[in-house]
N, C-alpha and C positions, 0 to 999 in steps of 0.2 A: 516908792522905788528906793530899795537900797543895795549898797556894797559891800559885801564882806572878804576880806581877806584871810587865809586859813594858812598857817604856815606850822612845816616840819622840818627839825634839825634835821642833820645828817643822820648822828647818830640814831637819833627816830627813825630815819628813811630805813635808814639800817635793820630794822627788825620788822619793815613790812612785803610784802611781796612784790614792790618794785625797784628793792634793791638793786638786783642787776642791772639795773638800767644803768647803776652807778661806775659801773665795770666798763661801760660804753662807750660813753657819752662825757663828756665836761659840763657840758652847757648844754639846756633847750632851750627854746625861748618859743611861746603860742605867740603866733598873729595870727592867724584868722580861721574861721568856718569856710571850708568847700563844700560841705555836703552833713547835713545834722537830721541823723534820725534816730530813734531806738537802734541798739547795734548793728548803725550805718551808719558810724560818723568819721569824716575826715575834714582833717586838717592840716594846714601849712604851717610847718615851724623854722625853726632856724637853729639851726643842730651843729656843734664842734666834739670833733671824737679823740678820744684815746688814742694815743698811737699804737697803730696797729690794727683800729677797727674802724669800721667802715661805714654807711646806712643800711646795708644788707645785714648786719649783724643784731639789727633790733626786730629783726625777722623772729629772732628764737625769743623773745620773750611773746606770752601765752596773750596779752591785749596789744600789741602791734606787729602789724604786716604794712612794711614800704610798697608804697603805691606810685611814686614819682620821684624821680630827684630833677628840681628846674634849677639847683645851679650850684655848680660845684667851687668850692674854692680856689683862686691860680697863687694866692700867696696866705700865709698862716697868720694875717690881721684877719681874712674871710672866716667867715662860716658857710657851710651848705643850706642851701633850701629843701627842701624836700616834703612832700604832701604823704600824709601815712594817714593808714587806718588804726583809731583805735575802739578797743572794744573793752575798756577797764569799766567793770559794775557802777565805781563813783559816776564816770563818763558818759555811759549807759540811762545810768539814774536821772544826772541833769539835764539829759534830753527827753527824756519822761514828763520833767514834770511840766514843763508847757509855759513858763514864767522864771526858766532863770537860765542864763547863761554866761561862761569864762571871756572875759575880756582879755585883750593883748596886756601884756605883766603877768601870765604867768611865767612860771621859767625853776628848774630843776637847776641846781649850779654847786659850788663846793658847801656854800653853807645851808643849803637844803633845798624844800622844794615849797613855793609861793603857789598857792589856789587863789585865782580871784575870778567870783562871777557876781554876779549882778541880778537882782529880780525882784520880786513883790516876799516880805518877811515871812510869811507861811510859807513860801516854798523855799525860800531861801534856806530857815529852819532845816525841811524836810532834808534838803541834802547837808547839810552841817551837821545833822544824826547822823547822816549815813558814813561820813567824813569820818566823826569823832569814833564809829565803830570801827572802822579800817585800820585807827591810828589816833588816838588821843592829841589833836594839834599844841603845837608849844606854842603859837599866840593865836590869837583869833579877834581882830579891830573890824568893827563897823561904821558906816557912815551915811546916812543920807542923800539921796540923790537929786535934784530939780530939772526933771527932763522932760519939760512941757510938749513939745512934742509924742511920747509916749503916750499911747492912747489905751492897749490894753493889759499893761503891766501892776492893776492893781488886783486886790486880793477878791476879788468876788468876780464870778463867771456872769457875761452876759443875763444869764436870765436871771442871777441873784439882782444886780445890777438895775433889771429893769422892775425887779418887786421893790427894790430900795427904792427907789424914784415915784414908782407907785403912792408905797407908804406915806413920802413926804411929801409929795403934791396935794397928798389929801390932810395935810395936818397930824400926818400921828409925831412927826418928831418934833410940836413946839412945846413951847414950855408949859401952855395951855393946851393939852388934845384937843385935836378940831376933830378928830371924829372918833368912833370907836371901832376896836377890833373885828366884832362882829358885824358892822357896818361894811368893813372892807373886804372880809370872808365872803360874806354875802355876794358885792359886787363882782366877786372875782371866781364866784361859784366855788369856793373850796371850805376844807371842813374849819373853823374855827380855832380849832386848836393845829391842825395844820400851817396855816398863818403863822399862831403864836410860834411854831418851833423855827419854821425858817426866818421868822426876822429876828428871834433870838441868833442863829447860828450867823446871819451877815452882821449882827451887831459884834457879836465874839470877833468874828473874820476881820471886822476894821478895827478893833480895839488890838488888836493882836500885832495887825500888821502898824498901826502907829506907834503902841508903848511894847510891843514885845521885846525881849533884851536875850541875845548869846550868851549869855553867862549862867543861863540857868537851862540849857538842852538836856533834855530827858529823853528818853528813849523808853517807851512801854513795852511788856512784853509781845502786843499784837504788833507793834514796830516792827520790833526786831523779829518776830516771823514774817510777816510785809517782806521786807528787808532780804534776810535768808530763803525767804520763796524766790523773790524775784531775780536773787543772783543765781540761785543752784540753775534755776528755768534760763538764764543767758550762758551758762556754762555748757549744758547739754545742748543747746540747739546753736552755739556756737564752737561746741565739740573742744574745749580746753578743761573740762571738767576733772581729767587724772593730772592737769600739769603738777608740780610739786609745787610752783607757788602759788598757785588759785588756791590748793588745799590750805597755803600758810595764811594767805589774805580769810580762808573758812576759821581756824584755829585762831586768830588773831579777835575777829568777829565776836566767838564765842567767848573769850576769856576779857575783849572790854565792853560786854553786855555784864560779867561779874560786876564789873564797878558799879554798874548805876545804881545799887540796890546801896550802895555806900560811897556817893558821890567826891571826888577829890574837891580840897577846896583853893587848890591853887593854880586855878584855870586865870592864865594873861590873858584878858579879853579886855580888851580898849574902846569905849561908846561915843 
């Protein structure tokens, strides 16, 4: 289980498609999940606006629609409460993948905007591409987590899980093999080299998630259609597909998929 932090200057924010928001708002601040699904997720923030505007005015931007306001400010030390829907592709994505999620500390404010979620390092990965295509972040710190309680935040699904257990109840992982490949194909009625490739791919899947490192995210070309399939497909059935900043978050997409093919080397990423 790990943490990663993703942070954007202003100026950054500046040239992606949730500028406006900058026009709005002062301050966000995430506390918590109400409701987490693929483009159905809401959340309680804690919001200070601009003079002049309102929480109705986060209406016009193309990923949030205000769903509540529970508490308005009586003096200007307050912030508002207020529960909104958003429906942003990053936001979208990280409830996809089924192992990671934003903890309280994120928050939009003058010097930028702070991403922090939490989950097993392949998928954490997964959304830090999607992140870095949005907007190349100016730091990126990771850390490890010890959360004994946490039962199924590690990198392998139930039934990888219970072939790995398998494997090593019978001796394939000692330093002498207790048994052989074909011995456990066998038992397990499957082809031989079947075996051999899934316990190759949970060996990758735990080496990945122990020694993996943010400093070297890559983005393949089948990513990045993954990627641009799965936003265009939440744009049309969320019906924001003509806004003019969806299109800038598309345009933005396409031109830091350019980089990867000649990666920068002065990515701040802190281990």
């Amino acid at each position: 289980m790990r943490e990663i932090t993703l942070f954007w200057s202003k100026p950054r924010i500046m040239e992606t498609d949730i500028a406006p928001l900058l026009e709005i708002v002062t301050q966000l601040e995430f506390l918590a999940y109400i409701k987490r699904t693929p483009r159905d997720i809401r959340i309680l923030l804690k919001a200070s606006f601009k003079h002049g505007k309102k929480p109705e005015d986060l209406n016009s931007l193309y990923f949030l629609e205000l769903v509540d306001i529970h508490h308005t400010p009586e003096s200007s030390d307050e912030s508002y409460v207020i529960n909104i829907k958003i429906t942003h592709p990053l936001s979208n994505l990280n409830a996809r993948t089924g192992g990671t999620t934003a903890v309280p500390g994120c928050r939009l404010d003058g010097e930028g905007l702070t991403y922090v979620i939490q989950g097993g390092n392949v998928r954490l990965r997964l959304v830090a591409a999607m992140a870095r295509l949005m907007a190349k972040p100016d730091r990126i710190s990771a850390r490890n987590l010890d959360l004994n309680t946490t039962q199924d935040a590690g990198p392998l699904n139930p039934k990888q899980l219970r072939l790995a257990k398998f494997a090593y109840d019978k001796g394939w992982y000692d330093i002498n093999k207790g048994v052989r490949i074909s011995e456990m194909a066998e038992e397990l009625s499957i082809a031989r080299a079947t075996l051999a490739e899934h316990l190759n791919r949970i060996e990758s899947l735990i080496m990945d998630d122990l020694l993996g490192s943010f400093t070297n995210i890559s983005i393949s070309p089948d990513e990045f259609s993954m990627f641009k399939d799965m936003v265009i497909d939440d744009s049309e059935t969320l019906g924001y597909g003509e806004d003019e900043q969806f299109k800038k978050l598309l345009e933005n997409m396409h031109t830091n998929i350019e980089f990867e093919e000649d990666p920068a080397e002065d990515d701040d990423v802190e281990e």
